[in-house]
C-alpha positions, 0 to 999 in steps of 0.5 A: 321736127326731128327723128330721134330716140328720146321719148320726149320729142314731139315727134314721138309723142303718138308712140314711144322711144321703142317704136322710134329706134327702128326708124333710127335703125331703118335710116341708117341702113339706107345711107347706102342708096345715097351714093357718092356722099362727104361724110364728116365725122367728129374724132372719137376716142376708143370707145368703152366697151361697157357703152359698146355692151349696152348697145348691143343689148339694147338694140339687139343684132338689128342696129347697123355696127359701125365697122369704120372708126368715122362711124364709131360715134353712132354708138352716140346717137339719137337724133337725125336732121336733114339740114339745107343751107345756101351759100355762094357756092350754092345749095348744100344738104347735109343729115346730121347725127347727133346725141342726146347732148346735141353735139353733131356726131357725123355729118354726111354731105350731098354731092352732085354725084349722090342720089338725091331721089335717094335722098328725098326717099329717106326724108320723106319716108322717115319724116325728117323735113329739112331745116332751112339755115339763113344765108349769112355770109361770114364776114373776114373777121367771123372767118378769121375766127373760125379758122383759129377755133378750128387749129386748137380743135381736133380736126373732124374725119372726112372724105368722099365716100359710098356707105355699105352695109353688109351682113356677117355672123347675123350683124349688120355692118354699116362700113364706109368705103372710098367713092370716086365723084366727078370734077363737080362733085370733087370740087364741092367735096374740097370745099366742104372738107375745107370748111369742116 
């Protein structure tokens, strides 16, 4: 069960598209009570300005504007999913944005330092459950492999940051700004950055 614009959803089916975008809107303007996050964002060439123009007009000055270039591939999004997954390292939680197509626009990460009372908030008040990825552990071979795909891949935008949103000339503006994190949460974010 996902959160998502498409009118098609299952989620979706009592109401329709126009009573979803709000709830999209509503989560992304409470990214900020998350705290101290790794945020993750697939590289984004200039975006059209017709597709910045229908935006606008379509969802008016209540959706949050991205003001960061990590942040320019909201613009493309339609579809939130709480993810959690098990490792070696231990338990990740991630939401991920992504568009129409499926293909994950940003990824915004747990850290030990977030606010997972925050997080379990946004969860439940948006309804977005978590889905349980399998641990599998790659083998050296996988491994190998998905460090190559990665060097002939454009390599994703991250960083340890604190999401703000702020209100100018009757916009929202959804920003990310540099957060510190404790030697914990440094390490984790390492670890995530690393394996983008």
């Amino acid at each position: 069960m996902l959160l998502t614009v498409d009118a098609s959803c299952p989620t979706l089916r009592s109401g329709s598209a126009s009573t979803a975008l709000p709830r999209l809107m509503d989560a992304l303007g409470y990214l900020p009570r998350l705290g101290s996050v790794v945020c993750q964002a697939r590289p984004h060439a200039v975006l059209p300005t017709a597709m910045l123009e229908r935006w606008l007009q379509g969802v008016g000055a209540s959706m949050p504007v991205a003001s960061h270039p990590w942040l320019h591939g909201l613009l493309r999004v339609t579809t939130l999913r709480a993810v959690s997954r098990i490792d070696s390292y231990g338990p990740h939680e991630c939401l991920e944005l992504a568009a129409r197509n499926g293909e994950v626009q940003l990824r915004i990460w747990l850290l030990p330092d977030s606010d997972f009372y925050a997080w379990d908030s946004l969860l439940r008040r948006h309804a977005i459950p978590a889905v349980a990825e399998p641990l599998v552990e790659p083998t050296c071979l996988e491994r190998l492999a998905r460090r190559l795909s990665r060097q002939r891949q454009p390599r994703w935008h991250g960083g340890v940051v604190q999401f703000r949103l702020q209100r100018l000339a009757g916009l929202h503006l959804l920003d990310v700004v540099p957060a510190t994190v404790s030697a914990l949460g440094c390490e984790r974010a390492a670890r995530l950055l690393d394996h983008a």
